[in-house]
mmCIF file as Biopython writes it, N, C-alpha, C and O atoms, coordinates in Angstrom:
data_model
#
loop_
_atom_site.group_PDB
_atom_site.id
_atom_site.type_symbol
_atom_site.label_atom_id
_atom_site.label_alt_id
_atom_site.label_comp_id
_atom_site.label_asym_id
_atom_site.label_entity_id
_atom_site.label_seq_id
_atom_site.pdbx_PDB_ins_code
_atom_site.Cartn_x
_atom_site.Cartn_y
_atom_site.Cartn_z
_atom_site.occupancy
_atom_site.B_iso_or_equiv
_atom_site.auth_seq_id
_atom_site.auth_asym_id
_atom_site.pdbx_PDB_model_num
ATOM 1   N N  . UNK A ? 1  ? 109.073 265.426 96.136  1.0 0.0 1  A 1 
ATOM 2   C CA . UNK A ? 1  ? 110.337 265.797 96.746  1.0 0.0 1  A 1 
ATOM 3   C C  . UNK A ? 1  ? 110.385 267.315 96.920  1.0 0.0 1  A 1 
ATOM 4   O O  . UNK A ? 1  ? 110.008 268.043 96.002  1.0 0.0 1  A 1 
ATOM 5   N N  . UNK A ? 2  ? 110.868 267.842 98.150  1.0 0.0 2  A 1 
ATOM 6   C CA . UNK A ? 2  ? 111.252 269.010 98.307  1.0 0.0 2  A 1 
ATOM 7   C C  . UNK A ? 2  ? 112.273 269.277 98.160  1.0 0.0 2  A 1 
ATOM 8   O O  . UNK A ? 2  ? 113.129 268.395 98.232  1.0 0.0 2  A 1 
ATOM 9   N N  . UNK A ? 3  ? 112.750 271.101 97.793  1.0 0.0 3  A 1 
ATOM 10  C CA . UNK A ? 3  ? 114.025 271.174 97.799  1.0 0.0 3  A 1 
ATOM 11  C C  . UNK A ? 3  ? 113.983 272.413 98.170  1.0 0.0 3  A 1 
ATOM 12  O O  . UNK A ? 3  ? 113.085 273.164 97.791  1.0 0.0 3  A 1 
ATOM 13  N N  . UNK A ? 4  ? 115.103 272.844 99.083  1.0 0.0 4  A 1 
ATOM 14  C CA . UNK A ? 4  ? 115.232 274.131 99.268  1.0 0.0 4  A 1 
ATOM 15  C C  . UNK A ? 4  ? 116.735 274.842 98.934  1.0 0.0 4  A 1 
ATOM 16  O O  . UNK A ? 4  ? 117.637 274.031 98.723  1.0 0.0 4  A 1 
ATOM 17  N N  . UNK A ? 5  ? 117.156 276.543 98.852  1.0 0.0 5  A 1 
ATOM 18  C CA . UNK A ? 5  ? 118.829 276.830 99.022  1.0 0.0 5  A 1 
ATOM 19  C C  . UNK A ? 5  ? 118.630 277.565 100.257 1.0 0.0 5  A 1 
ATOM 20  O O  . UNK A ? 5  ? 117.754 278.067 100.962 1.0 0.0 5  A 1 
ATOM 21  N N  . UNK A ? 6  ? 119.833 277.387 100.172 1.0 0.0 6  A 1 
ATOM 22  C CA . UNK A ? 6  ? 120.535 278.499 101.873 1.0 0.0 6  A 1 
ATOM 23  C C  . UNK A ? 6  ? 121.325 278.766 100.900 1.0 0.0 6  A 1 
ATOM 24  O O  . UNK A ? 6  ? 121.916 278.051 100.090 1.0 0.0 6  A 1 
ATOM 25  N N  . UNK A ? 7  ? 121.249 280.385 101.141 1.0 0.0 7  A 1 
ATOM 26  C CA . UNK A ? 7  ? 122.466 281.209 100.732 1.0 0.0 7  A 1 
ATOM 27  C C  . UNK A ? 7  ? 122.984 281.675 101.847 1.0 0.0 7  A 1 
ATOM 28  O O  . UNK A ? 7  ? 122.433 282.548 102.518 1.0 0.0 7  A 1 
ATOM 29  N N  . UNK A ? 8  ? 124.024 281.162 102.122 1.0 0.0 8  A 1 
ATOM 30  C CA . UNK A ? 8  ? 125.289 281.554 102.962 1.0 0.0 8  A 1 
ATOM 31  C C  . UNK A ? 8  ? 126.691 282.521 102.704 1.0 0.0 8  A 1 
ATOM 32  O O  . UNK A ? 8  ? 127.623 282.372 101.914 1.0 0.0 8  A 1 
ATOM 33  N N  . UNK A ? 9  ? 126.404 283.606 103.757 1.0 0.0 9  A 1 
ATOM 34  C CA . UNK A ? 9  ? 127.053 284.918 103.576 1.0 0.0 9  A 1 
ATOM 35  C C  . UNK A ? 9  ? 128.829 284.526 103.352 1.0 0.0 9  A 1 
ATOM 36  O O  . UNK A ? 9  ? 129.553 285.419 102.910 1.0 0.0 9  A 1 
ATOM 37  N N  . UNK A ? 10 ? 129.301 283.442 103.618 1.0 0.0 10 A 1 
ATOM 38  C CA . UNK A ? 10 ? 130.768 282.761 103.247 1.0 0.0 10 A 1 
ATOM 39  C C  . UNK A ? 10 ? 131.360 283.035 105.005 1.0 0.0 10 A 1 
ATOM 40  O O  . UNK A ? 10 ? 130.931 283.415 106.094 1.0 0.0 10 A 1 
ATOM 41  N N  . UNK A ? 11 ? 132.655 282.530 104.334 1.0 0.0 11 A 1 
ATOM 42  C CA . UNK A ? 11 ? 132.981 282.585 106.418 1.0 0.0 11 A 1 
ATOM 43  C C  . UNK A ? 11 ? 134.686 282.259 105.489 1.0 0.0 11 A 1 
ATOM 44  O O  . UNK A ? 11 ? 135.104 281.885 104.394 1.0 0.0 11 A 1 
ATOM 45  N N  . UNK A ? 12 ? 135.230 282.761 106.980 1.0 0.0 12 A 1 
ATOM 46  C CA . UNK A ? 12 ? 136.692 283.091 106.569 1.0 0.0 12 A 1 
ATOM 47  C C  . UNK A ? 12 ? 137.478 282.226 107.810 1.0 0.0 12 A 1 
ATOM 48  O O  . UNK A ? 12 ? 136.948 282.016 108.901 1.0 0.0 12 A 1 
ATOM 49  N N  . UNK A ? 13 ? 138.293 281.950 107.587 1.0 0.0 13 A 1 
ATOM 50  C CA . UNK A ? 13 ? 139.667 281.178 108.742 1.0 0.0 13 A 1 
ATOM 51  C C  . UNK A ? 13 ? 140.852 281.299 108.382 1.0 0.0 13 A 1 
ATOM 52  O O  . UNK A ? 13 ? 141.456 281.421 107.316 1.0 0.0 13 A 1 
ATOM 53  N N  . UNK A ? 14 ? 141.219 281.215 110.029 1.0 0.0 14 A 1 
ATOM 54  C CA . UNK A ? 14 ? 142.840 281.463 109.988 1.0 0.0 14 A 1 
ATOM 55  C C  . UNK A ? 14 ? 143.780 280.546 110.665 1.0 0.0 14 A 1 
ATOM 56  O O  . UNK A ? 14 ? 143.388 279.778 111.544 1.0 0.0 14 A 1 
ATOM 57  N N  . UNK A ? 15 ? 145.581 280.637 110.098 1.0 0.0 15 A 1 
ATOM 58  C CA . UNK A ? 15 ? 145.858 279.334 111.012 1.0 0.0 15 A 1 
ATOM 59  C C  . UNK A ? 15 ? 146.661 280.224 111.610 1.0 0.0 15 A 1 
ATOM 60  O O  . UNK A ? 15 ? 147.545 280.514 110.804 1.0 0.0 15 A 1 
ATOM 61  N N  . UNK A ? 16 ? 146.800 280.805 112.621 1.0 0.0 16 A 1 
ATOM 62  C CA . UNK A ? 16 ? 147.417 281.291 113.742 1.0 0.0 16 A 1 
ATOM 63  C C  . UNK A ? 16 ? 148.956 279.996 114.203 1.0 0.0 16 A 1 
ATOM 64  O O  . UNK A ? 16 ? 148.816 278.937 114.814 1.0 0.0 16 A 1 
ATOM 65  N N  . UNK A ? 17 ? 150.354 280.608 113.630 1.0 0.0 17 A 1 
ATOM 66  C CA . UNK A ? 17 ? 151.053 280.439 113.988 1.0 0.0 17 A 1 
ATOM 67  C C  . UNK A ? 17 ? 152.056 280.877 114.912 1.0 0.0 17 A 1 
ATOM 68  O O  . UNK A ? 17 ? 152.667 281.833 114.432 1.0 0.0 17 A 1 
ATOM 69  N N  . UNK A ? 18 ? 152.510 280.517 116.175 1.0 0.0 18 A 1 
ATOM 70  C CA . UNK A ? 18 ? 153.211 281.432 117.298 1.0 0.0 18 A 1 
ATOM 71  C C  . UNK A ? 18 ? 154.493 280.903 117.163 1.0 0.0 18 A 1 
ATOM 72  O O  . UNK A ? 18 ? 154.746 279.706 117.023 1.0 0.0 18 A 1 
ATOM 73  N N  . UNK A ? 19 ? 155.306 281.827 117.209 1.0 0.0 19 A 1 
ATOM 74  C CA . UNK A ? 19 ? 156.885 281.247 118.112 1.0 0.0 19 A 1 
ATOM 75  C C  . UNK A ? 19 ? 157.042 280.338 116.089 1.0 0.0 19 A 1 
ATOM 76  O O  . UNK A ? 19 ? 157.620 279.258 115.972 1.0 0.0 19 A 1 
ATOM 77  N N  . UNK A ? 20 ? 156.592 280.869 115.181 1.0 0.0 20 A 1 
ATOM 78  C CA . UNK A ? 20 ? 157.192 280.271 114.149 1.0 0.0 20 A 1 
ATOM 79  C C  . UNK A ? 20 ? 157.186 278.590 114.029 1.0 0.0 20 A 1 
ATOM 80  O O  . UNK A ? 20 ? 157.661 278.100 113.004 1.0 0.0 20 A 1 
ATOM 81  N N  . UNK A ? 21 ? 156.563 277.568 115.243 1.0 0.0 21 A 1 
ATOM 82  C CA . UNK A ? 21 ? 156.437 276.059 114.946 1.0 0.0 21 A 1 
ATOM 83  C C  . UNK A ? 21 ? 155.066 275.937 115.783 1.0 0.0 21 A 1 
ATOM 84  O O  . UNK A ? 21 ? 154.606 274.807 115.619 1.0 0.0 21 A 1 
ATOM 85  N N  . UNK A ? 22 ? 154.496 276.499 116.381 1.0 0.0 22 A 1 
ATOM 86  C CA . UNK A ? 22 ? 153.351 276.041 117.527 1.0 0.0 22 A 1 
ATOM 87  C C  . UNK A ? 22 ? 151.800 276.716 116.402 1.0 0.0 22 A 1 
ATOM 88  O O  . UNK A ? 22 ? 151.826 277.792 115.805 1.0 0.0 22 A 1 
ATOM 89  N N  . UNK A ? 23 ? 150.915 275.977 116.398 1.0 0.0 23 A 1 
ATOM 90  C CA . UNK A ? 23 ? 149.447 275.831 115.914 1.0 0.0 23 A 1 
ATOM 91  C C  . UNK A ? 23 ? 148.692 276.282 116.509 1.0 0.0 23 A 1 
ATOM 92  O O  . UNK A ? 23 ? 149.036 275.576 117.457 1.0 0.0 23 A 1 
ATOM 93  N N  . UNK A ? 24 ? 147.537 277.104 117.097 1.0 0.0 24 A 1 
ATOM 94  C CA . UNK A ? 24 ? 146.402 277.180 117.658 1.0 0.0 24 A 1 
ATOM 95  C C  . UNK A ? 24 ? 145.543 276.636 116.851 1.0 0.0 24 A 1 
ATOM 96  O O  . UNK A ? 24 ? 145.425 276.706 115.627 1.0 0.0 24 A 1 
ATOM 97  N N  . UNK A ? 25 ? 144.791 275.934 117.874 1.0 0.0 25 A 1 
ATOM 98  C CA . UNK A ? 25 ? 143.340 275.257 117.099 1.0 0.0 25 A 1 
ATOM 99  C C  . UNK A ? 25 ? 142.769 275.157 118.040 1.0 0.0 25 A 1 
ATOM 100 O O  . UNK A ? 25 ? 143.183 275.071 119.196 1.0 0.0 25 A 1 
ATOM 101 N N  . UNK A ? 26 ? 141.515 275.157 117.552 1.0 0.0 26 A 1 
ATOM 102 C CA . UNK A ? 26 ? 140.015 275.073 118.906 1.0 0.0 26 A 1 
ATOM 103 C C  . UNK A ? 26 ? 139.183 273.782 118.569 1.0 0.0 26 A 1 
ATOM 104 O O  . UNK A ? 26 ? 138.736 273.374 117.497 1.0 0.0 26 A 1 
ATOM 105 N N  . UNK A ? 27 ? 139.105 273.084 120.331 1.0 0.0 27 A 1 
ATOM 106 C CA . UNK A ? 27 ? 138.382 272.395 120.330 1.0 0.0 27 A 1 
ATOM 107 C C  . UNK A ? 27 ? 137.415 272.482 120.232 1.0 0.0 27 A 1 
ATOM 108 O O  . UNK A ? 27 ? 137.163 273.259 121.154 1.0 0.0 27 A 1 
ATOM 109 N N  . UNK A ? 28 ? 135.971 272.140 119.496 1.0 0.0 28 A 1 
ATOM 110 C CA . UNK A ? 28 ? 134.948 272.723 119.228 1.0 0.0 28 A 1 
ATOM 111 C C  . UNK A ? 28 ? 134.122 271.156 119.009 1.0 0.0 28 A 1 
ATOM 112 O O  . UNK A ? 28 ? 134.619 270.204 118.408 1.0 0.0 28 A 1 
ATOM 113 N N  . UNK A ? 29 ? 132.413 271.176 119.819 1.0 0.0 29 A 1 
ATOM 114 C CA . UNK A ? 29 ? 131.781 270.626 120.125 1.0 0.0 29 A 1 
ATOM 115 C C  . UNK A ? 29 ? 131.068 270.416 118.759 1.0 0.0 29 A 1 
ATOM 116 O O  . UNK A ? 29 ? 130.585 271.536 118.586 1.0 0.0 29 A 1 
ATOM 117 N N  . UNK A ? 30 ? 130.751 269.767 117.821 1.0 0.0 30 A 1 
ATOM 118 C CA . UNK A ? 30 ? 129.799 269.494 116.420 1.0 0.0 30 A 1 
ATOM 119 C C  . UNK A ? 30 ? 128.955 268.422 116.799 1.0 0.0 30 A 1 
ATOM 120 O O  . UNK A ? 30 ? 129.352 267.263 116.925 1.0 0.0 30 A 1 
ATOM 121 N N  . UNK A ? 31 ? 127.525 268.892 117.023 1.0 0.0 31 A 1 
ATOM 122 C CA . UNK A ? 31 ? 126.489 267.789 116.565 1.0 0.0 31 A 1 
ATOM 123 C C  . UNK A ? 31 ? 126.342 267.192 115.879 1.0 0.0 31 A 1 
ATOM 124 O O  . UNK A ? 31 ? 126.032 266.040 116.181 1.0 0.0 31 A 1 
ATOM 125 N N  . UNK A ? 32 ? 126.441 267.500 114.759 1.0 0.0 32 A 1 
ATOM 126 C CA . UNK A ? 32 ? 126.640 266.464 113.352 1.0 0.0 32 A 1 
ATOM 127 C C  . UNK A ? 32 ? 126.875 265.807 113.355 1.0 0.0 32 A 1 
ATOM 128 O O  . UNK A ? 32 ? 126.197 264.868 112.938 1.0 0.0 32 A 1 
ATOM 129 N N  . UNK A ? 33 ? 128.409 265.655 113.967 1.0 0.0 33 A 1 
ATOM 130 C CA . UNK A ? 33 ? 128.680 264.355 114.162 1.0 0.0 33 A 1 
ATOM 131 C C  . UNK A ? 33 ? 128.876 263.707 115.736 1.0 0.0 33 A 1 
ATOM 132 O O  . UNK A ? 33 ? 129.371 262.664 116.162 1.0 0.0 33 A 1 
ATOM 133 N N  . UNK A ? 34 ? 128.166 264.994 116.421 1.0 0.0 34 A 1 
ATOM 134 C CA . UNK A ? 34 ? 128.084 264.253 118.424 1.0 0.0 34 A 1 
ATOM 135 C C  . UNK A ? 34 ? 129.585 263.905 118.603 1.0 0.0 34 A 1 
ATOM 136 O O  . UNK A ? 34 ? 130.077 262.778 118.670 1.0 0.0 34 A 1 
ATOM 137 N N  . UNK A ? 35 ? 130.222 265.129 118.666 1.0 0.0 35 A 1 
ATOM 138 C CA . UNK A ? 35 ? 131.723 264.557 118.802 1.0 0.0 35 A 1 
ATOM 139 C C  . UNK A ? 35 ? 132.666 265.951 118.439 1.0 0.0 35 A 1 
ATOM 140 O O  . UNK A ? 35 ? 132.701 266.597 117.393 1.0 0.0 35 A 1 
ATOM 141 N N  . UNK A ? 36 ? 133.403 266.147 119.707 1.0 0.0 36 A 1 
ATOM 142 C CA . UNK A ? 36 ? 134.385 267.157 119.744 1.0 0.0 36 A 1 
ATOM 143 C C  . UNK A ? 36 ? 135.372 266.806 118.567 1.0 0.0 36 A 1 
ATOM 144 O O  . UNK A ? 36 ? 135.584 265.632 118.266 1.0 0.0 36 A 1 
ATOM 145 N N  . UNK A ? 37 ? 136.025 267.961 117.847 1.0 0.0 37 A 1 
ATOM 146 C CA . UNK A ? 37 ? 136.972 268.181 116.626 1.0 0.0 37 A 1 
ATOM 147 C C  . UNK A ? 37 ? 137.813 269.311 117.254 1.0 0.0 37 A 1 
ATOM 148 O O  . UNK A ? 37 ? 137.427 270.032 118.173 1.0 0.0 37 A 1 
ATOM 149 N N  . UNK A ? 38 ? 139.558 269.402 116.362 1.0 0.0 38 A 1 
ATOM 150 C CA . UNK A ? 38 ? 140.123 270.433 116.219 1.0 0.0 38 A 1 
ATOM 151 C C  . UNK A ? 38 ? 140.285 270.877 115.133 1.0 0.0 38 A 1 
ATOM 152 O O  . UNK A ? 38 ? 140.673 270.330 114.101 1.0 0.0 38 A 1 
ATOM 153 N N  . UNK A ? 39 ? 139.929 272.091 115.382 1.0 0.0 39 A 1 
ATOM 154 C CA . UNK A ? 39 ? 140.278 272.736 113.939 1.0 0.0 39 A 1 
ATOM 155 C C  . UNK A ? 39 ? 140.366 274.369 113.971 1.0 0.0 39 A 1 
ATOM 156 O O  . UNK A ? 39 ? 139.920 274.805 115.033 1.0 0.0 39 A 1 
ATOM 157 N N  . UNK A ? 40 ? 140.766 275.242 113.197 1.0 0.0 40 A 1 
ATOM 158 C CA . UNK A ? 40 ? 141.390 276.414 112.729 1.0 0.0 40 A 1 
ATOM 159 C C  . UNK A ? 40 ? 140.170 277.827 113.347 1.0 0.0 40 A 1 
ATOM 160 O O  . UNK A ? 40 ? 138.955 277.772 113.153 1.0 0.0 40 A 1 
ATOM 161 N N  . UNK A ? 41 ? 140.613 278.549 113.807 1.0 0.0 41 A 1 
ATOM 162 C CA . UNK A ? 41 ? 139.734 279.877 114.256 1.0 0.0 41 A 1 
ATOM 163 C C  . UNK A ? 41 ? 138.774 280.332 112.812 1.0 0.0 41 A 1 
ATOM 164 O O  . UNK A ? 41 ? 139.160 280.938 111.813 1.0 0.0 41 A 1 
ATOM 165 N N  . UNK A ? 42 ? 138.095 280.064 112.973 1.0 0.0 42 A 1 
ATOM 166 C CA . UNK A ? 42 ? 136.653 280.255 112.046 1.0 0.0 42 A 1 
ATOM 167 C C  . UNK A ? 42 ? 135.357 281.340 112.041 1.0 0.0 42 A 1 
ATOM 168 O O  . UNK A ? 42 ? 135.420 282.276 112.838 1.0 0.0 42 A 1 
ATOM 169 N N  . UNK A ? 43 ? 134.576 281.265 111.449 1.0 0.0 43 A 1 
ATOM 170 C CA . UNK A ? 43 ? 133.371 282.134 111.579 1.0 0.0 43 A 1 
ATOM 171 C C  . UNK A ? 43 ? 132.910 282.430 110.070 1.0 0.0 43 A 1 
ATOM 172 O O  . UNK A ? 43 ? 133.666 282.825 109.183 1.0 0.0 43 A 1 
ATOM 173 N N  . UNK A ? 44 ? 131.605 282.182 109.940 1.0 0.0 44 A 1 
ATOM 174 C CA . UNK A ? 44 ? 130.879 283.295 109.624 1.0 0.0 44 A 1 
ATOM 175 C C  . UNK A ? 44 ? 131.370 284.675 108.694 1.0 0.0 44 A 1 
ATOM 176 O O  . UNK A ? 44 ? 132.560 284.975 108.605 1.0 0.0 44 A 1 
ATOM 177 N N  . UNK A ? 45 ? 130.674 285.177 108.263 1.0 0.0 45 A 1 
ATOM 178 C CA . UNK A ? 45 ? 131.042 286.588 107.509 1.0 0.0 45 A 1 
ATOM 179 C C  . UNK A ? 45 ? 129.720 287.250 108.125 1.0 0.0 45 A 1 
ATOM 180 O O  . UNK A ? 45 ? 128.625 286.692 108.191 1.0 0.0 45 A 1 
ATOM 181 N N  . UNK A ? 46 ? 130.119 288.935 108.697 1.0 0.0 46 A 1 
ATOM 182 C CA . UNK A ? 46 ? 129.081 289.348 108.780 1.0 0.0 46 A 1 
ATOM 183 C C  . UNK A ? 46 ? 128.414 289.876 107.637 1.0 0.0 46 A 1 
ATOM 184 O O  . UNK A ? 46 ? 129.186 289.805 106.681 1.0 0.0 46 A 1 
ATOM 185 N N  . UNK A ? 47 ? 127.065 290.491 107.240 1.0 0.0 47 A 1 
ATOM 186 C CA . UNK A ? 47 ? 126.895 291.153 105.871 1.0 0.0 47 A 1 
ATOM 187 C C  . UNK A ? 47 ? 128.179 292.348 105.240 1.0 0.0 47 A 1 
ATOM 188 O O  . UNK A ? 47 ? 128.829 293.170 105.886 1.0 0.0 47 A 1 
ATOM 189 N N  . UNK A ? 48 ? 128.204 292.093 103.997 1.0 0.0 48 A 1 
ATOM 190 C CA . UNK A ? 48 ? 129.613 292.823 103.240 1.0 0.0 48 A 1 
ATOM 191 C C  . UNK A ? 48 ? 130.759 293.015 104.432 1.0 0.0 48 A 1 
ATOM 192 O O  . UNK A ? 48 ? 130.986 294.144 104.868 1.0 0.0 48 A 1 
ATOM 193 N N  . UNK A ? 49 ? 131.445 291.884 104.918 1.0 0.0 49 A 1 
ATOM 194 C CA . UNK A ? 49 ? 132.648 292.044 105.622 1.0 0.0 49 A 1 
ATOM 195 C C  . UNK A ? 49 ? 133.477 290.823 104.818 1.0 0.0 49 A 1 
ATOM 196 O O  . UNK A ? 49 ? 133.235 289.643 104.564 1.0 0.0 49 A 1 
ATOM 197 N N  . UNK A ? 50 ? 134.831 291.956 104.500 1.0 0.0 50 A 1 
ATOM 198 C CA . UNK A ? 50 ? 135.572 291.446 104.083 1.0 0.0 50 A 1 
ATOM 199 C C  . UNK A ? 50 ? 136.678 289.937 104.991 1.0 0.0 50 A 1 
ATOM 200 O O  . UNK A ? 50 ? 137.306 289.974 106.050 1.0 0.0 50 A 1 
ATOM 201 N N  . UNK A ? 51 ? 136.534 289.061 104.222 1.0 0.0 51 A 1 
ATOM 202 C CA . UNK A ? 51 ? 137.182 288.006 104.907 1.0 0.0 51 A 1 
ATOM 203 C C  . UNK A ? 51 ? 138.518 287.929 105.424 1.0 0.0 51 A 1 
ATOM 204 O O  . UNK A ? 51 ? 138.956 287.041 106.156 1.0 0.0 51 A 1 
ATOM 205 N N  . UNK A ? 52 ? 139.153 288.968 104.969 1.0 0.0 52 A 1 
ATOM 206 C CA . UNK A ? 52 ? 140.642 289.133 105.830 1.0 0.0 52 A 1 
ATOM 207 C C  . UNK A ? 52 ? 140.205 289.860 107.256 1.0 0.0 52 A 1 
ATOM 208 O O  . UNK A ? 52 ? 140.751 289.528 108.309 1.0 0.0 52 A 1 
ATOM 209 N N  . UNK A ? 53 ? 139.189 290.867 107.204 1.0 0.0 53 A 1 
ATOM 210 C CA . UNK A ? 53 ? 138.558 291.275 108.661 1.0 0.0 53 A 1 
ATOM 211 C C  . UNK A ? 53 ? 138.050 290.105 109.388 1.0 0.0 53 A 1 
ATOM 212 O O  . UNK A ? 53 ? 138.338 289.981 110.578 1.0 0.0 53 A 1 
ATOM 213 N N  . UNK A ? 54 ? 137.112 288.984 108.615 1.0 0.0 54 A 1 
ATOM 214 C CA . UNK A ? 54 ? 136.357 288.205 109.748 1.0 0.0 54 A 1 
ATOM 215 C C  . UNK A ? 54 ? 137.383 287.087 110.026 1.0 0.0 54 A 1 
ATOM 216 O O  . UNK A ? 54 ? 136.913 286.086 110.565 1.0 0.0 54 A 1 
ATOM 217 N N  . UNK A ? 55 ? 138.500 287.084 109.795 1.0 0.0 55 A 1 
ATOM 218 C CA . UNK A ? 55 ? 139.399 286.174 110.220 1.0 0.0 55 A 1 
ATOM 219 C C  . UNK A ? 55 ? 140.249 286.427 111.179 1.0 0.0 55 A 1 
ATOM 220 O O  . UNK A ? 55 ? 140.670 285.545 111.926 1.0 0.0 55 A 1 
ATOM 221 N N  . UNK A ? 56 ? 140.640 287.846 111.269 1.0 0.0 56 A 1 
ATOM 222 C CA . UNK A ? 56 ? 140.747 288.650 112.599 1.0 0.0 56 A 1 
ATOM 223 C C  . UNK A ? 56 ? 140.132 288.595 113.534 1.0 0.0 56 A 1 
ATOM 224 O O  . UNK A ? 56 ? 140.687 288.282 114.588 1.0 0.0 56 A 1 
ATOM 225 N N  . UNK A ? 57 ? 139.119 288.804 113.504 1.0 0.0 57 A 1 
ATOM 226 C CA . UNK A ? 57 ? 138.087 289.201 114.397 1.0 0.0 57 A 1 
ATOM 227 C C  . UNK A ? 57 ? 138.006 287.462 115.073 1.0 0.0 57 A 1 
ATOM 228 O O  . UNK A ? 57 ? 138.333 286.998 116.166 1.0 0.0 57 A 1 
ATOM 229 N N  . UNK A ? 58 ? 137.514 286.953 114.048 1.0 0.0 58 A 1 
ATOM 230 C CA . UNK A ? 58 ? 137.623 285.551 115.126 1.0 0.0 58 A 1 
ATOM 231 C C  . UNK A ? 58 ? 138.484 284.808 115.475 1.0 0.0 58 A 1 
ATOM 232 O O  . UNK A ? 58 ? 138.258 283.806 116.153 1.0 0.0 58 A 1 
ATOM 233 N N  . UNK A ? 59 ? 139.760 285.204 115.031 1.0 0.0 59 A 1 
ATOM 234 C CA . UNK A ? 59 ? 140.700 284.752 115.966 1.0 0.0 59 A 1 
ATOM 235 C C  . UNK A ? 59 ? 140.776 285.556 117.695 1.0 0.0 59 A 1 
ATOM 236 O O  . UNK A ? 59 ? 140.761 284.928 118.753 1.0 0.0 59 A 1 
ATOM 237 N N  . UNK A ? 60 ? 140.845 286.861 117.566 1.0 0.0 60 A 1 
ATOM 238 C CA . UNK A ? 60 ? 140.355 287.554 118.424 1.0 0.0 60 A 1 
ATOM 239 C C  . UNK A ? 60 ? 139.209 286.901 119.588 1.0 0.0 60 A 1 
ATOM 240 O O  . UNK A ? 60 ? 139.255 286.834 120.817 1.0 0.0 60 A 1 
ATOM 241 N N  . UNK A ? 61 ? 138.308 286.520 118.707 1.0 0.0 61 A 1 
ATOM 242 C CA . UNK A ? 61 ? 136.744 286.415 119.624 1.0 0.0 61 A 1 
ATOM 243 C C  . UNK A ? 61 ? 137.264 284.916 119.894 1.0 0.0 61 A 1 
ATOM 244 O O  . UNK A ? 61 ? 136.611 284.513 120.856 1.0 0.0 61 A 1 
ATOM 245 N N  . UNK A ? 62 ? 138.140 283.931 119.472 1.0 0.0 62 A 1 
ATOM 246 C CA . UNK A ? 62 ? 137.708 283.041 119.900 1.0 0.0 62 A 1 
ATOM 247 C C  . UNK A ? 62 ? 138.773 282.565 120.554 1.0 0.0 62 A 1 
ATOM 248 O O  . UNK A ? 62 ? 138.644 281.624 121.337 1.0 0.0 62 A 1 
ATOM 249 N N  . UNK A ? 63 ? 139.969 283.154 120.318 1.0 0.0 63 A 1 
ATOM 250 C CA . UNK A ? 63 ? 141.368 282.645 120.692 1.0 0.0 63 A 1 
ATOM 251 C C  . UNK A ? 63 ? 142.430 283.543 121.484 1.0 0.0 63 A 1 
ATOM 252 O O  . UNK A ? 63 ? 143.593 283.306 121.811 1.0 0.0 63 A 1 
ATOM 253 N N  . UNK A ? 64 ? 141.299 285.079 121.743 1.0 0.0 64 A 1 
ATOM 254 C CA . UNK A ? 64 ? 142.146 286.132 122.701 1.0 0.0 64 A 1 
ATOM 255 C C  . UNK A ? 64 ? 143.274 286.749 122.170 1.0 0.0 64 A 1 
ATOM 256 O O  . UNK A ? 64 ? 143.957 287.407 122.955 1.0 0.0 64 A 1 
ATOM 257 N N  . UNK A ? 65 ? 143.733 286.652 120.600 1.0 0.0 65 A 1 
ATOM 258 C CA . UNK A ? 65 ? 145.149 286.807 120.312 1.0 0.0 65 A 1 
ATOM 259 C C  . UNK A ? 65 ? 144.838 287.926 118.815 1.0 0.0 65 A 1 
ATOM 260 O O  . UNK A ? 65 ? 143.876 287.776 118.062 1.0 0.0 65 A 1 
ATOM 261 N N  . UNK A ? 66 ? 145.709 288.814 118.693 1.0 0.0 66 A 1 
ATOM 262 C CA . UNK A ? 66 ? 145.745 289.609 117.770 1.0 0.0 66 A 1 
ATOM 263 C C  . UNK A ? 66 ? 146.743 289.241 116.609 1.0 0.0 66 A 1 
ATOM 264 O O  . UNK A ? 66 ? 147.893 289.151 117.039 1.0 0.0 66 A 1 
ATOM 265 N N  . UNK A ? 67 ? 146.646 289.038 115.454 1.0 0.0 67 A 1 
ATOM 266 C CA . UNK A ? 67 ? 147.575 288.617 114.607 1.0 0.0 67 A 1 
ATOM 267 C C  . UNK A ? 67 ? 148.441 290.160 114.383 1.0 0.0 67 A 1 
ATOM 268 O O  . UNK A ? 67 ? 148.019 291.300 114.579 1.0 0.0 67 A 1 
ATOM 269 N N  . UNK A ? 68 ? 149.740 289.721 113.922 1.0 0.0 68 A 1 
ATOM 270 C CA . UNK A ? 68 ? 150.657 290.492 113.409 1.0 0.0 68 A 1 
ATOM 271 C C  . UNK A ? 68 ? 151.125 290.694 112.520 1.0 0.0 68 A 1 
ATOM 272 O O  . UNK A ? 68 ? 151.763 291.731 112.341 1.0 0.0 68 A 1 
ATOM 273 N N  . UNK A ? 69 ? 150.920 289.398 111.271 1.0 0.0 69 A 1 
ATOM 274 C CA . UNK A ? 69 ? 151.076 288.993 109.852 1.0 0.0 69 A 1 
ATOM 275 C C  . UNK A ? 69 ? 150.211 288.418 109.583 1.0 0.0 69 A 1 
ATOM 276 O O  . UNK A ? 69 ? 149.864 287.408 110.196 1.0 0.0 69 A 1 
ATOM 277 N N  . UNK A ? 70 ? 149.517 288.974 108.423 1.0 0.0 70 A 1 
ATOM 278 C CA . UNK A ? 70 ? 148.276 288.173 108.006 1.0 0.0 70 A 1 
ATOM 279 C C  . UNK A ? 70 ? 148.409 288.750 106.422 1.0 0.0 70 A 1 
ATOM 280 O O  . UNK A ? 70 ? 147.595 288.400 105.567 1.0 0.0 70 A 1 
#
């Protein structure tokens, strides 16, 4: 038997609320399971970036919108 690790740099998300009742979420394509999902603006961590930054940032990169309270 083989075994290997992945060390993974962590990843941060956010739930982007507007207008105080409305959700953003992204439809997003997963092979895994061959089948579109919704779910929360996500990503990745770049090396030593703090996760309140990469949760910005990809809301930004993925959803066009700048938070105001976080």
């Amino acid at each position: 038997m083989e075994m290997g690790v992945i060390h993974h740099p962590g990843s941060s998300g956010v739930i982007p609320i507007l207008n105080g009742n409305s959700v953003i979420l992204i439809h997003q394509y997963r092979p895994a399971i061959k089948n579109s999902i919704w779910e929360i603006p996500s990503g990745t961590m770049l090396p030593g970036e703090d996760p309140l930054e990469c949760a910005k940032r990809e809301l930004q990169e993925e959803c066009g919108f700048l938070g105001k309270n976080f």
